[in-house]
N, CA, C and O of each residue as an XYZ file, in Angstrom:
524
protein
N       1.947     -9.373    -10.841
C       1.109     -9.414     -9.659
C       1.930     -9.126     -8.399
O       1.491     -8.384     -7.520
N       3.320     -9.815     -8.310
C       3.560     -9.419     -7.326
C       4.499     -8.089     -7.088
O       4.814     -7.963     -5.904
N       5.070     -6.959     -8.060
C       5.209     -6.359     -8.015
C       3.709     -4.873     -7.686
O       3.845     -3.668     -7.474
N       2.607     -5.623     -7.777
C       1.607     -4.739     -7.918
C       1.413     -4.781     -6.046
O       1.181     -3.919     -5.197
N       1.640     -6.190     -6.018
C       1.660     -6.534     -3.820
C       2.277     -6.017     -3.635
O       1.890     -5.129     -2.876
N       3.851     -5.914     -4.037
C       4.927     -4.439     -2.967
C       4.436     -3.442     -3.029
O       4.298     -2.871     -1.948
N       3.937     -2.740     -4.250
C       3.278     -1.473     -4.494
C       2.287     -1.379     -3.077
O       2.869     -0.769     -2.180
N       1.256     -1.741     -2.796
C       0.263     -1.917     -2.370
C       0.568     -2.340     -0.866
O      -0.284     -2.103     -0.010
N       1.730     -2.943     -0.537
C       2.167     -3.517      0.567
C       3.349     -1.805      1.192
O       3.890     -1.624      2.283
N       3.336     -1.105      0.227
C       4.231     -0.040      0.757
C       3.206      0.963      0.856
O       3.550      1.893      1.586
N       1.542      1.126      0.134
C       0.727      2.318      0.419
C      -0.023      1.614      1.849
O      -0.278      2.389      2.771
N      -0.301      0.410      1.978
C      -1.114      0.297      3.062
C      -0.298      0.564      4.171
O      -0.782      1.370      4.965
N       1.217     -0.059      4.545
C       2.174      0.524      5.003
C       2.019      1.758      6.151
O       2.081      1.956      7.364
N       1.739      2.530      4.692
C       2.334      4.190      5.210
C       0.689      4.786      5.394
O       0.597      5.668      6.246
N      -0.401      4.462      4.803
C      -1.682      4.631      5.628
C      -1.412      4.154      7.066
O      -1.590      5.027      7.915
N      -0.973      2.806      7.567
C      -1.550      2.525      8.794
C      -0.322      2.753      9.704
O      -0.298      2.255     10.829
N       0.649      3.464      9.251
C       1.805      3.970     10.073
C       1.697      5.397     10.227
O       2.474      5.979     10.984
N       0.621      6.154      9.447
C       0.249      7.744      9.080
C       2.091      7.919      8.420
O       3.013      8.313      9.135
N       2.186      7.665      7.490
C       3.218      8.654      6.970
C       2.910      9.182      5.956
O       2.099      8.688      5.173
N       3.510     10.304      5.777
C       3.536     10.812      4.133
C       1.665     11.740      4.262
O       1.005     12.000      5.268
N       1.402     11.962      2.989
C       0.345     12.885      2.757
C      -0.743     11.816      2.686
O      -0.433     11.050      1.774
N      -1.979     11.409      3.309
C      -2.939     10.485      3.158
C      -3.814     10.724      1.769
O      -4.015      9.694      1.125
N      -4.194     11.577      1.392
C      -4.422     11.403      0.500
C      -3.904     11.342     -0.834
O      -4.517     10.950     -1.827
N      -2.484     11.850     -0.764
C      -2.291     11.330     -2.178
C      -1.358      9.382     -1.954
O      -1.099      8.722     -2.961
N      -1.145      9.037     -1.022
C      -1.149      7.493     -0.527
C      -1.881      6.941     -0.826
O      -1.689      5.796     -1.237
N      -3.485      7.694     -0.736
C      -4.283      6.545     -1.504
C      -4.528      6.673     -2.735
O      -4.705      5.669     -3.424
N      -4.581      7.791     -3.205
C      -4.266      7.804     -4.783
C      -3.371      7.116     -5.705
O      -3.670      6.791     -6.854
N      -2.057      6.878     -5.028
C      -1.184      5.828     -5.373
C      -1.542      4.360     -5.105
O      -1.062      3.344     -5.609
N      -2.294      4.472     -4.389
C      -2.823      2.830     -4.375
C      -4.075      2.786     -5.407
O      -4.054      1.863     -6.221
N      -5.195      3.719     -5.453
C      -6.094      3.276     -6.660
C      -5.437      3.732     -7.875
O      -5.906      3.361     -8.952
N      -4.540      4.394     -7.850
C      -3.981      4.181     -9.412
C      -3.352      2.935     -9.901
O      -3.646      2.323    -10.928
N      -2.194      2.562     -8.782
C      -1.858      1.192     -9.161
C      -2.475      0.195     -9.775
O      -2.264     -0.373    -10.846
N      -3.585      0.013     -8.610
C      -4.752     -1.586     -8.599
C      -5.594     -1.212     -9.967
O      -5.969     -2.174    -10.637
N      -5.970      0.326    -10.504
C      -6.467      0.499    -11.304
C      -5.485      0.071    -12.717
O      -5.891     -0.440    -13.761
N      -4.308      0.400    -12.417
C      -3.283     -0.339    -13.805
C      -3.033     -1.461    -13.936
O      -2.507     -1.844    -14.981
N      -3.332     -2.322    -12.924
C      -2.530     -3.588    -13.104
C      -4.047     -4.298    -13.606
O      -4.021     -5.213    -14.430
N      -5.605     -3.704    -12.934
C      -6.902     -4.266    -13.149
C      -6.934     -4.296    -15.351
O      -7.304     -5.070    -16.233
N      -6.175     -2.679    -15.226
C      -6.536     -2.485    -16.815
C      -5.764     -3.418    -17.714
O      -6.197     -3.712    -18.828
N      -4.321     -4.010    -17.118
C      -3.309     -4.943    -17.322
C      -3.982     -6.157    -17.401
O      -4.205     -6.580    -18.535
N      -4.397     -6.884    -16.340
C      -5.193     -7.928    -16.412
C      -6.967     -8.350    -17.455
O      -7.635     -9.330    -17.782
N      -6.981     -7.122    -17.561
C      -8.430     -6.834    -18.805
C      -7.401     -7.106    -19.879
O      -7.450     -8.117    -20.579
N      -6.443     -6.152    -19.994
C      -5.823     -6.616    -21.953
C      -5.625     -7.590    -22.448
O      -5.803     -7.937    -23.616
N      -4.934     -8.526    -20.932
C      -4.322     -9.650    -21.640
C      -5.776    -10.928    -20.941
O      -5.714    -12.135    -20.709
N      -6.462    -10.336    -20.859
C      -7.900    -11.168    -20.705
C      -7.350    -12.547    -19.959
O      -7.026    -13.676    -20.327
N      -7.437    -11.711    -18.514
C      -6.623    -12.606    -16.985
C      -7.762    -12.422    -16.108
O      -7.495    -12.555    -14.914
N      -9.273    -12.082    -16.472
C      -9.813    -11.555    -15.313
C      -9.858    -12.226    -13.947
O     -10.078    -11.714    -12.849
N      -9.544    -13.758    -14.336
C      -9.050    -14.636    -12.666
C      -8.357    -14.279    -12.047
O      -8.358    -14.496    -10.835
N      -7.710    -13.758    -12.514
C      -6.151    -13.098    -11.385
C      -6.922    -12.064    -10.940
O      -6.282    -11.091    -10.541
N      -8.172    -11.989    -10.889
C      -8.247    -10.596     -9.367
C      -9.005    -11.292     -8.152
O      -9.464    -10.677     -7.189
N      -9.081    -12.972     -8.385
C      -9.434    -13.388     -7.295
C      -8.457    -13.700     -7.054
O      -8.714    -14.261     -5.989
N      -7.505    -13.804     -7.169
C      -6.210    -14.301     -6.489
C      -5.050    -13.180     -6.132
O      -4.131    -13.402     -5.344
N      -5.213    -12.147     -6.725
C      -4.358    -10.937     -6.308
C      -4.917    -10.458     -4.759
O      -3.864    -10.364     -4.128
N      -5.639    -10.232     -4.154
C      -5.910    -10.213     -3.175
C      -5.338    -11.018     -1.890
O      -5.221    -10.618     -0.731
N      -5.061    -12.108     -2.379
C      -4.222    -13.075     -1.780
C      -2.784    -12.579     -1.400
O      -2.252    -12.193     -0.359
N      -2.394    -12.758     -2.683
C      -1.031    -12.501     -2.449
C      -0.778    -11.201     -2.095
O       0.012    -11.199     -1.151
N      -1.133     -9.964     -2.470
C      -1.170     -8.587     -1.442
C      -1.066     -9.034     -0.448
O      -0.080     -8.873      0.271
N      -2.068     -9.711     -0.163
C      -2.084    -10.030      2.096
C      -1.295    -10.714      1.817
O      -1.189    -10.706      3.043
N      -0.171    -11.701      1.254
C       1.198    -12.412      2.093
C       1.979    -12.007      1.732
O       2.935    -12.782      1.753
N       2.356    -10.311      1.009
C       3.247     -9.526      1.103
C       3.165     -8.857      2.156
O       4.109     -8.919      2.943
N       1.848     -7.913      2.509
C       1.713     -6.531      3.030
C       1.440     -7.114      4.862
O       1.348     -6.353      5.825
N       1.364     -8.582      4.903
C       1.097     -8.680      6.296
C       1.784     -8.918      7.290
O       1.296     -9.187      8.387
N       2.679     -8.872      7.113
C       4.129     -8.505      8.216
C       4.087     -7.038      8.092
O       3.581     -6.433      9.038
N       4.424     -6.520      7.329
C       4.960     -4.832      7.204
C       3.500     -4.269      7.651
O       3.676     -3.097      7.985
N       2.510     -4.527      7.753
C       1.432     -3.596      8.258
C       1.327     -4.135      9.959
O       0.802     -3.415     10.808
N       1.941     -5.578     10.303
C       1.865     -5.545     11.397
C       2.961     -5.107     12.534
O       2.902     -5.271     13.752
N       4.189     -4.371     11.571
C       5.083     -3.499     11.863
C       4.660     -2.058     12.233
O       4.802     -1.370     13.244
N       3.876     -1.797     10.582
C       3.459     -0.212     11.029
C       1.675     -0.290     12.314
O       1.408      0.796     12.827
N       0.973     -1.155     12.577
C       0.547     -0.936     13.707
C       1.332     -0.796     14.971
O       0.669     -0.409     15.933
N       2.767     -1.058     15.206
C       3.252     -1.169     15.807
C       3.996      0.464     16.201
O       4.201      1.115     17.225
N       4.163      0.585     15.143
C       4.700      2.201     15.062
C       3.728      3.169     15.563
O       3.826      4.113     16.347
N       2.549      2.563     14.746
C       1.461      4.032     15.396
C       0.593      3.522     16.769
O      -0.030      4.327     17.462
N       0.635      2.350     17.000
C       0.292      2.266     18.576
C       0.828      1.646     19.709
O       0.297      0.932     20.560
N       2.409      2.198     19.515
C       2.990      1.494     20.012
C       3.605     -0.376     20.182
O       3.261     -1.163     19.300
N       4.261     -0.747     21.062
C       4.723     -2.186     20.686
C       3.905     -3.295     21.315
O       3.818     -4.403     20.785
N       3.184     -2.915     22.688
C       2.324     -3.927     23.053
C       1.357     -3.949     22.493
O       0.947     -4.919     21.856
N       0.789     -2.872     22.620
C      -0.858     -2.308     21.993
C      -0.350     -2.898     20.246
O      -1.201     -3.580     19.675
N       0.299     -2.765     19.872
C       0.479     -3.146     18.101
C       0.698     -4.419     17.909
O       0.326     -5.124     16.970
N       1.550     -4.791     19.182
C       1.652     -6.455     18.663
C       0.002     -7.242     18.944
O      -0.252     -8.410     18.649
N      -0.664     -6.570     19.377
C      -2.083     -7.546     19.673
C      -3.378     -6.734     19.123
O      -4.314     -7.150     18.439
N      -3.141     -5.533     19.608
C      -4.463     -5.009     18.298
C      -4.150     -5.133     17.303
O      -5.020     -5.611     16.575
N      -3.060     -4.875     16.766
C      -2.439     -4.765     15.118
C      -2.435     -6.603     14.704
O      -3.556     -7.071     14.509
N      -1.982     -6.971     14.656
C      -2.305     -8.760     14.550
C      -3.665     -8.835     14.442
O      -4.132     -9.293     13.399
N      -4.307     -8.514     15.219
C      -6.189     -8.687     15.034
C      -6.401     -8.016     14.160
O      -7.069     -8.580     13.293
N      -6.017     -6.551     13.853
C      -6.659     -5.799     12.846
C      -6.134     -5.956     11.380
O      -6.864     -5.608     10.452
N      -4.619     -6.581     11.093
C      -4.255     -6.560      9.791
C      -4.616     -8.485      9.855
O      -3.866     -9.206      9.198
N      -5.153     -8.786     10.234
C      -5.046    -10.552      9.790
C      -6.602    -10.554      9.639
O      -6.969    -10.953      8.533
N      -7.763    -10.137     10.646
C      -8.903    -10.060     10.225
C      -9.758     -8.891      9.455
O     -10.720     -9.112      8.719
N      -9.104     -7.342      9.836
C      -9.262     -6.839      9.114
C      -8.822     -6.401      7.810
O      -8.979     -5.272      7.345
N      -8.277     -7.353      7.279
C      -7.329     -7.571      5.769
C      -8.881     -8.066      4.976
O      -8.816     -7.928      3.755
N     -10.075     -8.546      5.428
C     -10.765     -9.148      4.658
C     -11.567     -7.900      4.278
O     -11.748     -7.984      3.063
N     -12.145     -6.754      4.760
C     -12.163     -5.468      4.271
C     -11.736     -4.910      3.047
O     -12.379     -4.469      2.094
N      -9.840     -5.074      3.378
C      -9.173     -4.422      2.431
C      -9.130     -5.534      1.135
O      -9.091     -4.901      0.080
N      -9.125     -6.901      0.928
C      -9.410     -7.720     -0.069
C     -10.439     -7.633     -0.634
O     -10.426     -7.992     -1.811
N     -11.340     -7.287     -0.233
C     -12.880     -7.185     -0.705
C     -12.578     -5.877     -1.497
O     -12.548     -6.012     -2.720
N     -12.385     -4.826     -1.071
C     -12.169     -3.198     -1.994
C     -11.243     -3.606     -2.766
O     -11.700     -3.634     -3.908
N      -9.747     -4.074     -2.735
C      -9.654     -4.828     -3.802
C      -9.641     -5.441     -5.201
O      -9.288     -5.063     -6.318
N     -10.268     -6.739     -4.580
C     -11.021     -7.236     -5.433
C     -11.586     -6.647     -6.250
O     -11.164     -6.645     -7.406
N     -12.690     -5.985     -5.891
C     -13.750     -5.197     -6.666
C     -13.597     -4.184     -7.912
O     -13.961     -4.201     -9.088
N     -12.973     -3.405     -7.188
C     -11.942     -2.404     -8.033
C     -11.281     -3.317     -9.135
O     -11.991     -3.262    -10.139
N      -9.976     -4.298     -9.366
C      -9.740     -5.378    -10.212
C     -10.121     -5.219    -10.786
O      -9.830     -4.550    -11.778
N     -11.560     -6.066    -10.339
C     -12.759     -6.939    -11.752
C     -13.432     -5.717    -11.871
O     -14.542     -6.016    -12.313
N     -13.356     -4.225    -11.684
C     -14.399     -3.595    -12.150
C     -13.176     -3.238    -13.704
O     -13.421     -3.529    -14.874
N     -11.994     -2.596    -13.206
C     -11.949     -2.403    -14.185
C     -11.370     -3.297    -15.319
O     -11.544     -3.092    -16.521
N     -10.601     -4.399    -14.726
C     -10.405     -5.804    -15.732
C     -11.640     -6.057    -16.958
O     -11.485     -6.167    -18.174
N     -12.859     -6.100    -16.174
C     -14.184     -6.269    -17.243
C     -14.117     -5.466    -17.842
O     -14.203     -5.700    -19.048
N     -13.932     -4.080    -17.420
C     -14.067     -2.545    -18.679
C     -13.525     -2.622    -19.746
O     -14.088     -2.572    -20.840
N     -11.971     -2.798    -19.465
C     -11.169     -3.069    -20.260
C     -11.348     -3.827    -21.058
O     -11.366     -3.498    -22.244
N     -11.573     -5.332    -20.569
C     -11.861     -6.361    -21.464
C     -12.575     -6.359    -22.874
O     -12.290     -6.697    -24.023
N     -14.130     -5.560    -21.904
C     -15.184     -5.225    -22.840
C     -14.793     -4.084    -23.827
O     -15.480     -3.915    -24.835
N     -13.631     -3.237    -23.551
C     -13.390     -2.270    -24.345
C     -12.565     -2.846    -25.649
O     -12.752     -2.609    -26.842
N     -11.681     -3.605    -25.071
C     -10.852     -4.473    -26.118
C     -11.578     -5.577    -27.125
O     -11.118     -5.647    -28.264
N     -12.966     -6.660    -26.675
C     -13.248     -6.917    -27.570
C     -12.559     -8.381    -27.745
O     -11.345     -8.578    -27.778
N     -13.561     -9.352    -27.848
C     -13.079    -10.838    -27.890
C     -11.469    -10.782    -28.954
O     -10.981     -9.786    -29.490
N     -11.040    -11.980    -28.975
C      -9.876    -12.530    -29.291
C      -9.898    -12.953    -31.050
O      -9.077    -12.973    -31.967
N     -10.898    -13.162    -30.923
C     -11.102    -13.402    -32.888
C     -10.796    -15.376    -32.738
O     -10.929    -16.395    -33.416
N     -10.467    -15.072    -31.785
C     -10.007    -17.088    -32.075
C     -11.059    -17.678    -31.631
O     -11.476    -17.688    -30.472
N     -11.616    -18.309    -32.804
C     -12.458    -19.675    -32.583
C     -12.402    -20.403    -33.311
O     -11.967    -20.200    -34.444
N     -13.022    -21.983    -32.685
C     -12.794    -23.250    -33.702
C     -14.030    -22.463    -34.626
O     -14.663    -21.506    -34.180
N     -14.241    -23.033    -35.948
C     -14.969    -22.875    -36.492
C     -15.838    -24.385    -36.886
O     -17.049    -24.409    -37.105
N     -15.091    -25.390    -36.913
C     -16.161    -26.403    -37.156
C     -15.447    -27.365    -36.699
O     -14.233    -27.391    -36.902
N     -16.107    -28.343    -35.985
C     -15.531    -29.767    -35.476
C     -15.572    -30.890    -36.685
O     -16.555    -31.102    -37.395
N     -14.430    -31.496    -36.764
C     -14.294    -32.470    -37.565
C     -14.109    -33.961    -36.704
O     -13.202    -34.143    -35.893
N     -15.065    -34.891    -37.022
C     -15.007    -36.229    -36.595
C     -14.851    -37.091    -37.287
O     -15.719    -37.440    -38.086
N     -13.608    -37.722    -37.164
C     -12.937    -39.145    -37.990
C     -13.882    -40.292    -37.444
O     -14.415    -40.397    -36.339
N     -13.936    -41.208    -38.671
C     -14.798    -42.067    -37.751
C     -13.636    -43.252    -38.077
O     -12.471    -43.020    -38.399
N     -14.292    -44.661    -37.898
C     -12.917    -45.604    -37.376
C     -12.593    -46.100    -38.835
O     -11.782    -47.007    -39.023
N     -13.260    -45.467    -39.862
C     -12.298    -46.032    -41.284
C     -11.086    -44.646    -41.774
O     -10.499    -44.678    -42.855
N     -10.968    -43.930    -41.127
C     -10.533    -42.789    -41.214
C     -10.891    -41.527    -41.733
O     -10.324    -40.436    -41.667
N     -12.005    -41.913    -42.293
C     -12.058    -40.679    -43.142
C     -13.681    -39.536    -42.308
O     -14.621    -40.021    -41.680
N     -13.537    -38.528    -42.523
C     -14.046    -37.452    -42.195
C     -15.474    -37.214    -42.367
O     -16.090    -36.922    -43.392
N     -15.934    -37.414    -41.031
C     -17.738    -36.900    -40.514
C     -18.401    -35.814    -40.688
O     -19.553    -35.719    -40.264
């Protein structure tokens, strides 16, 4: 997970600093979130995409309130950029998210329950022997 936040903490980065080619920046970001979503479907984690969102924002939220700083300058970045990566982070958690659990479930459903279940409950009763 948290190698998937640096990932993700270096494309939002360079979107909101304009570096590099924009569209293939974001291609590197839905490919990522799309591998780590298909990662989290295999090993049937689908909770971890409410919580990956999280931790993205307490990687990527210093360094994006760096690169507002770059692209609008240092006053204008230290106070629009603070407003826009701390409240508008709930935007980028929400797309996210979504993405995750869309494809975590795919996966999941592609892979197919676990085969493990109890098959029958056994109850001792208080002479020991079996209910």
């Amino acid at each position: 997970m948290v190698l998937w936040a640096l990932v993700m903490a270096v494309v939002l980065f360079m979107l909101e600093a304009r570096l590099g080619s924009r569209t293939s920046v974001e291609w590197v970001g839905i490919g990522a979130t799309a591998l780590f979503g298909a990662i989290l479907g295999w090993r049937r984690r689908i909770a971890a995409t409410f919580v990956a969102p999280i931790v993205s924002w307490l990687v990527a939220w210093f360094p994006l309130w760096i690169a507002a700083m770059i692209r609008d300058g240092f006053f204008k970045g230290l106070v629009v950029g603070f407003f826009w990566v701390t409240v508008g982070w709930l935007l980028i958690a929400m797309v996210e998210f979504v993405w995750l659990f869309i494809v975590a479930t795919l996966v999941r459903m592609l892979r197919g329950s676990s085969g493990r279940r109890e098959r029958d409950v056994i109850v001792f009763g208080p002479d020991g022997s079996p209910h």
